[in-house]
DSSP file (Angstrom, degrees, kcal/mol; ACC not computed):
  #  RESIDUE AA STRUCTURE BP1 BP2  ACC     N-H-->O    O-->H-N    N-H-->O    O-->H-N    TCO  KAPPA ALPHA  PHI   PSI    X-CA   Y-CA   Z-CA
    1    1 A X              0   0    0      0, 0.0    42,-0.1     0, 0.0     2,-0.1   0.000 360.0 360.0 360.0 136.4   26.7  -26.2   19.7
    2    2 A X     >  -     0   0    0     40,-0.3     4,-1.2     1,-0.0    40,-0.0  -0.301 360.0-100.8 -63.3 137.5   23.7  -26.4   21.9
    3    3 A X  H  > S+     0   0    0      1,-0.2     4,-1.6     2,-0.2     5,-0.0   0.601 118.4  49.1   9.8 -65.3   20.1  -27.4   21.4
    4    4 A X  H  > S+     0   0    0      1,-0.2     4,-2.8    38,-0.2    -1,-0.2   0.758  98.3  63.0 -93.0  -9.8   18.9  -24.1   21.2
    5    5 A X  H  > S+     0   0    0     37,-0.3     4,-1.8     1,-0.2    -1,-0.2   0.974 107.3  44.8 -75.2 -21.1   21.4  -22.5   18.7
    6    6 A X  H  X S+     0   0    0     -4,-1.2     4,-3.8     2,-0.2     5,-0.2   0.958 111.6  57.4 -70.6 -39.0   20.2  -24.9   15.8
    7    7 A X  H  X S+     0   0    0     -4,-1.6     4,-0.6     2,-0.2     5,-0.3   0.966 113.6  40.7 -47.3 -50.1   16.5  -24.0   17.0
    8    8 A X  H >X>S+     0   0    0     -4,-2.8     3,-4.0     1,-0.2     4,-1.0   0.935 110.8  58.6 -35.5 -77.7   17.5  -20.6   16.4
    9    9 A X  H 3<5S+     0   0    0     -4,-1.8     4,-0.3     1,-0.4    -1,-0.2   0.609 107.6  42.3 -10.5 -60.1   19.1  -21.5   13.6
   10   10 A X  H 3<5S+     0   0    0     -4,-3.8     4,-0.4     1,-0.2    -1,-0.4   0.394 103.8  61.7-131.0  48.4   16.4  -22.8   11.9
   11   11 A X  H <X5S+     0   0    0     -3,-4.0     4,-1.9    -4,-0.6    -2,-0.2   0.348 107.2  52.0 -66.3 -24.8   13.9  -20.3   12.8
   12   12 A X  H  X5S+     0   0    0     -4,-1.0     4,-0.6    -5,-0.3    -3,-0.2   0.569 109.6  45.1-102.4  -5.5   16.1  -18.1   11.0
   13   13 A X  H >><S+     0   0    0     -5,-0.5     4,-0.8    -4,-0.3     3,-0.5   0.899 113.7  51.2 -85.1 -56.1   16.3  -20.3    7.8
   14   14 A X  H >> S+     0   0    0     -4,-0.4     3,-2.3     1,-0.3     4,-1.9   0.918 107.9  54.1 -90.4 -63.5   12.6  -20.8    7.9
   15   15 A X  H 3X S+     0   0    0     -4,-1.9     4,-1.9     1,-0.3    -1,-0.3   0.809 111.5  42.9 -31.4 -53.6   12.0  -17.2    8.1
   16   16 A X  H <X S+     0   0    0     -4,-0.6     4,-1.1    -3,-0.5    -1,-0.3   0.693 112.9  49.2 -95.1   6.9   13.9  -16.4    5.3
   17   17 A X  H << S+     0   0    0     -3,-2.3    -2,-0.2    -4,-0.8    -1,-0.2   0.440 111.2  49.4 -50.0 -25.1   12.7  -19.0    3.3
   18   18 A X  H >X S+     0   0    0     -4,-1.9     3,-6.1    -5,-0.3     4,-3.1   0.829 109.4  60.8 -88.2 -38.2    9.0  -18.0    4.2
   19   19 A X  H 3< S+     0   0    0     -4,-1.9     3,-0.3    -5,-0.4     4,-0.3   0.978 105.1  43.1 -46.4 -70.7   10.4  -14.4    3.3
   20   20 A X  T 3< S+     0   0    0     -4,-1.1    -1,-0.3     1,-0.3    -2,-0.1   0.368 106.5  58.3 -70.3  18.0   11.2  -15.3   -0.3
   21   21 A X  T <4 S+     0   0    0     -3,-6.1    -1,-0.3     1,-0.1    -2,-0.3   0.665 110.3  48.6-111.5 -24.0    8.1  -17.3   -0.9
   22   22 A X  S >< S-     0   0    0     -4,-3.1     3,-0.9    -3,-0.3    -2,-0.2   0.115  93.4-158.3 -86.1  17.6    6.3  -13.8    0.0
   23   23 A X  T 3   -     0   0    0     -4,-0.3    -3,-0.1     1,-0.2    -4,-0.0   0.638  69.1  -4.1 -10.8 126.8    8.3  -11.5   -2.3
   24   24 A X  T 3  S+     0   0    0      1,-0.1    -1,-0.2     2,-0.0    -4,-0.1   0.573 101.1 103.3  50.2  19.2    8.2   -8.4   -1.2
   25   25 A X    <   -     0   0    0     -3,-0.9    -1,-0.1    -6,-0.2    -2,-0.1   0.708  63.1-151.6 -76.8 -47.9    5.9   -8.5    1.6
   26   26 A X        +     0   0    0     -7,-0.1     4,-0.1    -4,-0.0    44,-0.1   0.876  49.1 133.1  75.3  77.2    8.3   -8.3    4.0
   27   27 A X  S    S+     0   0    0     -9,-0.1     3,-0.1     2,-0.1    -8,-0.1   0.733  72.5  37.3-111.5 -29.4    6.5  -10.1    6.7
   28   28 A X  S >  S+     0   0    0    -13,-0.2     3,-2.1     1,-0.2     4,-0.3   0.676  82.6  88.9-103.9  -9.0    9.2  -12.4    7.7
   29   29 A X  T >> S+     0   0    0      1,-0.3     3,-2.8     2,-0.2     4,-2.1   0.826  80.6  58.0 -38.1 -58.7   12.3  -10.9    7.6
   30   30 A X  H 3> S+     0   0    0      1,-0.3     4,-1.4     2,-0.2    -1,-0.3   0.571 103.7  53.9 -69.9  -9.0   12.7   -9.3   11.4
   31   31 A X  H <> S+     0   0    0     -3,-2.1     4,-1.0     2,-0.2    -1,-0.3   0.541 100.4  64.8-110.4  13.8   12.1  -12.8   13.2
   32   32 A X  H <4 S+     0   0    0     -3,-2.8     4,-0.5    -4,-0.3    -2,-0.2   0.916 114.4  37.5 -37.1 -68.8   15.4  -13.8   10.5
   33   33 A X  H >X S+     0   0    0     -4,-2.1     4,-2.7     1,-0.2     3,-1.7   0.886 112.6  51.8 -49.9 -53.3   17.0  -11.2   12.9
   34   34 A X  H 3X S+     0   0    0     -4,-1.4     4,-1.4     1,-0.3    -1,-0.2   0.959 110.4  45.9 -31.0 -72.9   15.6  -11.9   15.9
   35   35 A X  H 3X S+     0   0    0     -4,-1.0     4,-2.0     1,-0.2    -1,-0.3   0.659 108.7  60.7 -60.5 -10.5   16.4  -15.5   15.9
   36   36 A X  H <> S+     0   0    0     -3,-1.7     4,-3.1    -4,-0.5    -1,-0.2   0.899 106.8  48.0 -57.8 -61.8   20.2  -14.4   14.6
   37   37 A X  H  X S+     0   0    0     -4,-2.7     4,-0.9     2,-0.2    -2,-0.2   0.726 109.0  52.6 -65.6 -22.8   20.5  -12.5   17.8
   38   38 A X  H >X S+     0   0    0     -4,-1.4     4,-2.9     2,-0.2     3,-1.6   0.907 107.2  51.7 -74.5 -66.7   19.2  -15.5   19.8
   39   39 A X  H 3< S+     0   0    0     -4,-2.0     5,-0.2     1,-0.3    -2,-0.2   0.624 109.6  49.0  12.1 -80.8   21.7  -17.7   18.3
   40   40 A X  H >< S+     0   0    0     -4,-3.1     3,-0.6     1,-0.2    -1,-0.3   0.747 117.3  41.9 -39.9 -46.8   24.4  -15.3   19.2
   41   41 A X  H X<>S+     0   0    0     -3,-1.6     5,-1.0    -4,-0.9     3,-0.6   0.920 107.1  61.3 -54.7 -56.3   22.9  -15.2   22.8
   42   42 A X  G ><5S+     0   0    0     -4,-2.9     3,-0.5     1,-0.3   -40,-0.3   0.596  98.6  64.0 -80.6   0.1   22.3  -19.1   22.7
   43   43 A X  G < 5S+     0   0    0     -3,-0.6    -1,-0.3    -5,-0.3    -2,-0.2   0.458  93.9  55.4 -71.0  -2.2   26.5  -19.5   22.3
   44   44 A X  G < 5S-     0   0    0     -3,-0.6    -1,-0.2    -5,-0.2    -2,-0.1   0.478 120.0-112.9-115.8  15.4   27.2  -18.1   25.2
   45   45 A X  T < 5 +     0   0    0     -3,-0.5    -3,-0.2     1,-0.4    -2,-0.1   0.627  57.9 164.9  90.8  29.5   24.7  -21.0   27.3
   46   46 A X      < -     0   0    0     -5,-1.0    -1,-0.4     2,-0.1    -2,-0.1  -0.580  47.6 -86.7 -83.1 150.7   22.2  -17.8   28.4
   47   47 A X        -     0   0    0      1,-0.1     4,-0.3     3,-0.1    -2,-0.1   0.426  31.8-118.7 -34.1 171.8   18.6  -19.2   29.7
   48   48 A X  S    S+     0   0    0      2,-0.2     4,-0.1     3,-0.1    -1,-0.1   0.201 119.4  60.3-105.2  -6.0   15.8  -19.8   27.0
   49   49 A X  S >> S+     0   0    0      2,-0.1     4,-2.2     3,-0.1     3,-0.7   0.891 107.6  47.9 -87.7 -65.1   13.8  -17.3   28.7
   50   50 A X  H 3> S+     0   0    0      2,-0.2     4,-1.3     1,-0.2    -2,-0.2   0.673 114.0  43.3 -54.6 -20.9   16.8  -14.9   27.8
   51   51 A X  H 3> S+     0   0    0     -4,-0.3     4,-1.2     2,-0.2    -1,-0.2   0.580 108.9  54.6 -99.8 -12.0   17.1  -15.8   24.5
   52   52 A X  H <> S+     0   0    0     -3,-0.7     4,-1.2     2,-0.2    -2,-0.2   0.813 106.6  55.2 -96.4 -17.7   13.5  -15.8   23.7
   53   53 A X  H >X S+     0   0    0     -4,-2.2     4,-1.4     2,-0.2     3,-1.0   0.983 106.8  51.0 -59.5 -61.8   13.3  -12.3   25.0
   54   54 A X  H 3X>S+     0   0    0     -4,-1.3     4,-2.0     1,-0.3     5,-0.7   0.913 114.7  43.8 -38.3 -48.8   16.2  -11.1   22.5
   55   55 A X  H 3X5S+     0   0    0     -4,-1.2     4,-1.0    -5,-0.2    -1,-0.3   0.930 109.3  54.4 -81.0 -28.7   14.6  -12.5   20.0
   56   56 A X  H <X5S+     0   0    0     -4,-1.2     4,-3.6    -3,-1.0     5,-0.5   0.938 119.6  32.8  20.3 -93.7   11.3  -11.2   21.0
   57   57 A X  H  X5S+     0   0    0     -4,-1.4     4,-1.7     1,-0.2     5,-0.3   0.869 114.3  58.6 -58.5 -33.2   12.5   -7.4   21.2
   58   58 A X  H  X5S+     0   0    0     -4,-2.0     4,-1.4    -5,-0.4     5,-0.4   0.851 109.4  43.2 -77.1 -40.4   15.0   -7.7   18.4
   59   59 A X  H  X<S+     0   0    0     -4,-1.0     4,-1.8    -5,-0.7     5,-0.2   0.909 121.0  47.1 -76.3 -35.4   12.0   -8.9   15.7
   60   60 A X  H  X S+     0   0    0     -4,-3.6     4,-4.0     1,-0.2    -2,-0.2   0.911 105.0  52.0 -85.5 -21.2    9.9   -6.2   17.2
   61   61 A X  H  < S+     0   0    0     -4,-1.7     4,-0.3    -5,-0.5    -1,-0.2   0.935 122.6  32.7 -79.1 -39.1   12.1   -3.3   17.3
   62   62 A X  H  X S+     0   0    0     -4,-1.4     4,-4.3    -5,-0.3     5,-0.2   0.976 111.3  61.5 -69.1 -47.6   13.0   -3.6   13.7
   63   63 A X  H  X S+     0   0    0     -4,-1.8     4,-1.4    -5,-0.4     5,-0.3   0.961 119.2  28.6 -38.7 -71.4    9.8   -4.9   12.8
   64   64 A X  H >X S+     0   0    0     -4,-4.0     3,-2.3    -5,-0.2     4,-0.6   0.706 124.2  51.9 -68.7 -94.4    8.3   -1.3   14.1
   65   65 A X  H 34 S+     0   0    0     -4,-0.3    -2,-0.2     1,-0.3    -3,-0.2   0.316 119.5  24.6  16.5 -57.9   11.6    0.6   13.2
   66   66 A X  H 3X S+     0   0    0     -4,-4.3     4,-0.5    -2,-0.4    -1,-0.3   0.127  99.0  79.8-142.5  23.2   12.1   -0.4    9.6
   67   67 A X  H <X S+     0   0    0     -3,-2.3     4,-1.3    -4,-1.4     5,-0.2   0.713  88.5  49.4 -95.7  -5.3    9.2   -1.3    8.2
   68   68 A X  H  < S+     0   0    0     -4,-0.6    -2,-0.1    -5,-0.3    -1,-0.1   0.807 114.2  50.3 -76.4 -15.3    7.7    1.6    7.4
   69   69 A X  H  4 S+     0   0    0      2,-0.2    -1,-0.2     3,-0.1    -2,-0.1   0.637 108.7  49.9 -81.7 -31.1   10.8    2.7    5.8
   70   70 A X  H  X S+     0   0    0     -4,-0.5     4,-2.5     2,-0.2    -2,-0.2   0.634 110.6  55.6 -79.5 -24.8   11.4   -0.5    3.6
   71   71 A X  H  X S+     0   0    0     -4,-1.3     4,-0.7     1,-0.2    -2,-0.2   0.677 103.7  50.5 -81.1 -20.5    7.7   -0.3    2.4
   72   72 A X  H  > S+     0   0    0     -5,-0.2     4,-0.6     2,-0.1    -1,-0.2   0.600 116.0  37.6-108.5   7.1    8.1    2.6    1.3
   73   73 A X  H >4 S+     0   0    0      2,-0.1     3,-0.7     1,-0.1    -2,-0.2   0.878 114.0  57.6 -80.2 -42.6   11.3    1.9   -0.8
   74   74 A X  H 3< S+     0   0    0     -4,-2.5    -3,-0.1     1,-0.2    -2,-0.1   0.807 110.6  46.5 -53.0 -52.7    9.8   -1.3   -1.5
   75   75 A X  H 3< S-     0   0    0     -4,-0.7     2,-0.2     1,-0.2    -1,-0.2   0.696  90.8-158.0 -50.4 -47.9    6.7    1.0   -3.1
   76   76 A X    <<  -     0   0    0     -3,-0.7     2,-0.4    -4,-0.6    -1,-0.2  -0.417  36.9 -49.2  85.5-141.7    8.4    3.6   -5.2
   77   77 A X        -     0   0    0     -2,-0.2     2,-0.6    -4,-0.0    -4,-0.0  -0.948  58.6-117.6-124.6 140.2    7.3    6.9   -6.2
   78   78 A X        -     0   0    0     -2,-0.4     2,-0.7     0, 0.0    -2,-0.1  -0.766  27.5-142.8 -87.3 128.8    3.6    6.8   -7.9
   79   79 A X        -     0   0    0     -2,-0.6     2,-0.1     0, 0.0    -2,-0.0  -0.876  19.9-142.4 -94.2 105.6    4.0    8.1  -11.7
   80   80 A X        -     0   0    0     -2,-0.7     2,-0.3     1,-0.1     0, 0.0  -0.400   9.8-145.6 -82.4 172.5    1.1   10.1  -12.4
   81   81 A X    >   -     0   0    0     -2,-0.1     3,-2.0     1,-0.0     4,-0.5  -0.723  33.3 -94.3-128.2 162.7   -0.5   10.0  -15.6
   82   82 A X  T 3  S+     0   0    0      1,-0.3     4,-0.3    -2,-0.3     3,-0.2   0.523 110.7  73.2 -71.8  -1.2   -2.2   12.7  -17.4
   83   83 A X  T >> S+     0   0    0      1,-0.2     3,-0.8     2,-0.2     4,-0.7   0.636  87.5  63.2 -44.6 -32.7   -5.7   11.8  -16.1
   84   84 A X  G X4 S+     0   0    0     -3,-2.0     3,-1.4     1,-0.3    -1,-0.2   0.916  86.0  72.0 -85.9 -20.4   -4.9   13.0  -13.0
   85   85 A X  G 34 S+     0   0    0     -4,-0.5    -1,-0.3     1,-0.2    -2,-0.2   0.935  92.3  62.1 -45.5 -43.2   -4.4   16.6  -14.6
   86   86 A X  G X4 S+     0   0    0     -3,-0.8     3,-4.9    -4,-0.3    43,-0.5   0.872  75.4 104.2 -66.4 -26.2   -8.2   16.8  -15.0
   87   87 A X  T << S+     0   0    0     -3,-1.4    43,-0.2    -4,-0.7     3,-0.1  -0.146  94.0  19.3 -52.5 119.9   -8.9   16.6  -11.1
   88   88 A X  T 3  S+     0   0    0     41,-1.5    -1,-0.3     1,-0.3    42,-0.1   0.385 101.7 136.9 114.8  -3.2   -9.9   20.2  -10.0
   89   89 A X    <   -     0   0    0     -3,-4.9    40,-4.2    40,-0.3    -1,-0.3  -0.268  41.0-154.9 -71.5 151.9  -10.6   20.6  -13.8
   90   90 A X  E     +A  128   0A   0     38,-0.2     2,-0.3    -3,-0.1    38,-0.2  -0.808  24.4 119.7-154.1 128.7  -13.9   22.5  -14.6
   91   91 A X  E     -A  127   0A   0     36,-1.7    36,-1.5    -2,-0.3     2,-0.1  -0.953  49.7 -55.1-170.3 161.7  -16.2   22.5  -17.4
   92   92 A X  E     -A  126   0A   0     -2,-0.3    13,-0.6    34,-0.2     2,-0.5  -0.309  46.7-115.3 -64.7 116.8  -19.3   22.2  -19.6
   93   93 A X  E     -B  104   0A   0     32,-1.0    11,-0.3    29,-0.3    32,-0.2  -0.485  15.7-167.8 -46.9 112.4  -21.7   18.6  -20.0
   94   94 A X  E    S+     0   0A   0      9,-1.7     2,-0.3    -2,-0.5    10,-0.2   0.834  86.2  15.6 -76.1 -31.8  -21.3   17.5  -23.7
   95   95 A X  E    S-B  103   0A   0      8,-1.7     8,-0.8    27,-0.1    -1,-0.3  -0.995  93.3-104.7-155.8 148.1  -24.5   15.1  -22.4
   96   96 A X        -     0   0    0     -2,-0.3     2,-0.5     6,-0.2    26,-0.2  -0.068  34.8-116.1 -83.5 170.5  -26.7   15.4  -19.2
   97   97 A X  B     +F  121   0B   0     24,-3.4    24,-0.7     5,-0.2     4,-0.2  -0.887  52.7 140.1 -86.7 114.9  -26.1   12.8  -16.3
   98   98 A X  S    S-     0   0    0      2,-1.2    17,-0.1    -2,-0.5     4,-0.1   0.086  78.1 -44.7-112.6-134.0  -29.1   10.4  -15.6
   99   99 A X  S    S+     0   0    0      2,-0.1    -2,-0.0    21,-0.1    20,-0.0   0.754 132.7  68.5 -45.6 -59.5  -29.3    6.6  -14.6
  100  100 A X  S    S-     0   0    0      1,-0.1    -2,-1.2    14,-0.0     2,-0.2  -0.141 102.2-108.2 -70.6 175.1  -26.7    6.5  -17.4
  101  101 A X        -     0   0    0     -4,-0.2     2,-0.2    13,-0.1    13,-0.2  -0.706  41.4-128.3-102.1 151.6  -23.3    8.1  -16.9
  102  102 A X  E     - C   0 113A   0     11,-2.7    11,-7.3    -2,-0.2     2,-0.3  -0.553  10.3-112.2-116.5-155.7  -22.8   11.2  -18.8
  103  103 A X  E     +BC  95 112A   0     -8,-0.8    -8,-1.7     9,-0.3    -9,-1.7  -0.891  29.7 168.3-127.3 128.3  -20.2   12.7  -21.2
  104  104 A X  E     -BC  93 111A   0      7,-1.2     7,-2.4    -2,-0.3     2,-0.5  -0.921  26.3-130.3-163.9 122.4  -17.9   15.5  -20.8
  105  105 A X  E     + C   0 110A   0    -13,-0.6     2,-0.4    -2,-0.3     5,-0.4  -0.859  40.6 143.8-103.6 106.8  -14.8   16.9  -22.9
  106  106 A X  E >   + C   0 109A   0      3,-2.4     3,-2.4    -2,-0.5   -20,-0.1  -0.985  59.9  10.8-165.8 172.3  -11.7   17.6  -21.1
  107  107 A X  T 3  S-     0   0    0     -2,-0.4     3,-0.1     1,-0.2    -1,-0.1   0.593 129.7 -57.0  15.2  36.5   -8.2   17.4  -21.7
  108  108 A X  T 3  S+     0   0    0      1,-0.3     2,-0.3     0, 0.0    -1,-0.2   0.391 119.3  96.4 106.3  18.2   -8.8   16.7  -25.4
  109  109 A X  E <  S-C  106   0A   0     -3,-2.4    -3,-2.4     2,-0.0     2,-0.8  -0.934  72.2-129.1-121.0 146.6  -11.0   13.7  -24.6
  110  110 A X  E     -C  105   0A   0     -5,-0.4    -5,-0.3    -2,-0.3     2,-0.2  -0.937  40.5-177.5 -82.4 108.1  -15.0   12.8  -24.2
  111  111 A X  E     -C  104   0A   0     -7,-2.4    -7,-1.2    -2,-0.8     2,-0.4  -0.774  25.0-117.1-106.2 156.3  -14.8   11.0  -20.9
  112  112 A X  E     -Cd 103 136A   0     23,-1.1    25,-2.0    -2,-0.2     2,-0.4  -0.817  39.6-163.9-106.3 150.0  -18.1    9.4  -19.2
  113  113 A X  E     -Cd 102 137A   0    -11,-7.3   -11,-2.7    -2,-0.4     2,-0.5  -0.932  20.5-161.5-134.9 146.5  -19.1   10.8  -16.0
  114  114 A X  E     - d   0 138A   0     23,-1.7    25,-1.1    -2,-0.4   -13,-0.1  -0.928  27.1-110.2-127.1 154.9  -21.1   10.5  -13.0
  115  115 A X  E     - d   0 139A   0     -2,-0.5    25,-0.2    23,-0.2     5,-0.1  -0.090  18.8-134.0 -39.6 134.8  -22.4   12.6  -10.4
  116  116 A X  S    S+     0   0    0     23,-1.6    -1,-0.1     1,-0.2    24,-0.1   0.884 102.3  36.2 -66.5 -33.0  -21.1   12.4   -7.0
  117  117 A X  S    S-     0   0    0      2,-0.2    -1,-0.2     0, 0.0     3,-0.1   0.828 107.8-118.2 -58.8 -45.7  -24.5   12.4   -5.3
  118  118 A X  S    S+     0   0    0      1,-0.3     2,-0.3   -20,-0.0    -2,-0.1   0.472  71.6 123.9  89.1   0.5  -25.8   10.6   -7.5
  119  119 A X        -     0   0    0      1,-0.1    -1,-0.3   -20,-0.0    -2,-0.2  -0.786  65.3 -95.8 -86.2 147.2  -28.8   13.3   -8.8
  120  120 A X        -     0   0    0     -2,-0.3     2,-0.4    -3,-0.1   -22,-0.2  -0.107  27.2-146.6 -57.4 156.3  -28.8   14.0  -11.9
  121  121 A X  B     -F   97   0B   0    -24,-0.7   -24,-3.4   -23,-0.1     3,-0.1  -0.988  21.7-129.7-154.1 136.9  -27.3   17.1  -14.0
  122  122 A X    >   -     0   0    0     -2,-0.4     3,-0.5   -26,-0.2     2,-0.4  -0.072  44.6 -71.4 -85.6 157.4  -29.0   18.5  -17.0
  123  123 A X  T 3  S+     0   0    0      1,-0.2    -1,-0.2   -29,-0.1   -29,-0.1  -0.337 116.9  13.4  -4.0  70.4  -26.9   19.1  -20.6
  124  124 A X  T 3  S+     0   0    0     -2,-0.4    -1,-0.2     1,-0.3     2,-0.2   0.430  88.1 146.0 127.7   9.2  -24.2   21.9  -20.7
  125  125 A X    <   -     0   0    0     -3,-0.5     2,-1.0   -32,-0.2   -32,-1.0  -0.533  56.3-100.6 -70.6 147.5  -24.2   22.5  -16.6
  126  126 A X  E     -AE  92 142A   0     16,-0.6    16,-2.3    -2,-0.2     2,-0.4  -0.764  46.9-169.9 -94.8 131.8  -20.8   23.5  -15.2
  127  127 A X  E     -AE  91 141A   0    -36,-1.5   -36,-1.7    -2,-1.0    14,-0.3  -0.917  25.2-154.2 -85.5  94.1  -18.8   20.9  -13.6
  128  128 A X  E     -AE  90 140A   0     12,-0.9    12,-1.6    -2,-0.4     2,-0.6  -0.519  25.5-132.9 -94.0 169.4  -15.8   20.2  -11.6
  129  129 A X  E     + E   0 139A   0    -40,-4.2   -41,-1.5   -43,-0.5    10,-0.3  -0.754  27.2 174.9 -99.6 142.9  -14.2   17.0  -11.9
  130  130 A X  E     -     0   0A   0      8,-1.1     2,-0.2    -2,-0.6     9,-0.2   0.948  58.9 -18.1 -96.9 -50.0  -13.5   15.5   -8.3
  131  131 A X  E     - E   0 138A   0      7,-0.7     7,-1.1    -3,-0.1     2,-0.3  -0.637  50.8-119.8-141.0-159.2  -12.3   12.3   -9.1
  132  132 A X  E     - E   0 137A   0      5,-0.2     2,-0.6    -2,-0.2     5,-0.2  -0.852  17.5-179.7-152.4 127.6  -11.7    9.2  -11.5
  133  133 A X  E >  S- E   0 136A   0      3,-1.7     3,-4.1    -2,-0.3     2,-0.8  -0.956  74.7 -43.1-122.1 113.3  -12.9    5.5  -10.8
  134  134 A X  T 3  S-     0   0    0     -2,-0.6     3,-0.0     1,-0.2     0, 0.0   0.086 125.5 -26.7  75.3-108.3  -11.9    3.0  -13.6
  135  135 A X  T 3  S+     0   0    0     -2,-0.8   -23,-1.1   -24,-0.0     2,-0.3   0.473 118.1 103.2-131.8  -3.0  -12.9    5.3  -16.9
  136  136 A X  E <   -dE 112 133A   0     -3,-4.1    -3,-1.7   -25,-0.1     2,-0.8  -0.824  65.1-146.6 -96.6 131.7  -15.2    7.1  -15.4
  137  137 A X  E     -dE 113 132A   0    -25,-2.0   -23,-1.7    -2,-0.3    -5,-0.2  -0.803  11.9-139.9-110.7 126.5  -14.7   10.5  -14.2
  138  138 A X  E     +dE 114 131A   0     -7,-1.1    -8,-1.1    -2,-0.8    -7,-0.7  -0.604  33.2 171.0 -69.9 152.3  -16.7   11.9  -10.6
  139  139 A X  E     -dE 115 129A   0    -25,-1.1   -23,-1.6   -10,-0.3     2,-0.3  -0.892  24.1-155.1-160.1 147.3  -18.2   15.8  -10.9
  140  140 A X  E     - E   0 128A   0    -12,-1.6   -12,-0.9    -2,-0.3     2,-0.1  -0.874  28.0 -94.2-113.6 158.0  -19.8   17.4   -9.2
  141  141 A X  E     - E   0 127A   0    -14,-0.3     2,-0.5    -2,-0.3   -14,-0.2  -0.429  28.2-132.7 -72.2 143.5  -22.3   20.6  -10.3
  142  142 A X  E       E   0 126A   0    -16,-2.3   -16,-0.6     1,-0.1    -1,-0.1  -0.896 360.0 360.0 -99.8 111.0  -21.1   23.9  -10.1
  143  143 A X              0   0    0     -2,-0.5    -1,-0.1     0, 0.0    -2,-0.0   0.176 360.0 360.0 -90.1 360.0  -23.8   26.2   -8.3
């Protein structure tokens, strides 16, 4: 075996060694391939200019190709929780919005809330809720 197939060779160890110290990142994987395919390349005595294009083209075409598809297996499905029910929810201030965050009842809870602007809104105004940061729920007033 030639020079360049062990270089290959242990590009393509390193890679997947770097791979499994980055669980599930999946940063290193495609120059594994790459260099596989140089390997292959570099048994049959082809240039080092040819084989560093193969591996070149091979890391990137997967690289674009299949990562967006492994990242999103990688990812899963987001399990929503029953906070999220309240977004789009709309309803009455249990306690007005100031400097301090205020208070609001909804789905069978007193949640604290703040404005989305940031002005305040008085006692018993109606609200929807737009979003949720933390424990906090955003609303905005309903004009």
């Amino acid at each position: 075996m030639s020079f360049y197939f062990w270089l290959w060779a242990g590009i393509a160890v390193a890679s997947v060694v770097l791979e499994i110290a980055t669980a599930s990142a999946l940063v290193s994987l495609w120059f594994a391939f790459g260099a596989l395919a140089a390997m292959i390349i570099a048994i049959f005595n082809h240039t080092f200019w040819i084989q560093m294009a193969v591996f070149l083209i091979v890391s990137l075409v997967l690289a674009m190709a299949l990562r967006p598809i492994t990242q999103k297996l990688l990812r899963g499905t987001a399990i929503p929780t029953n906070a999220d029910r309240l977004i789009g929810m709309r309803t009455k201030l249990i306690s007005e919005i100031s400097d301090e965050p205020g208070t609001l009842k909804a789905g069978g809870l007193i949640w604290n809330v703040i404005s989305a602007d940031g002005n305040p809104v008085a006692q018993g105004t109606t609200v929807e809720i737009l979003s949720m940061e933390g424990n906090k729920l955003i609303v905005k007033e309903i004009k």
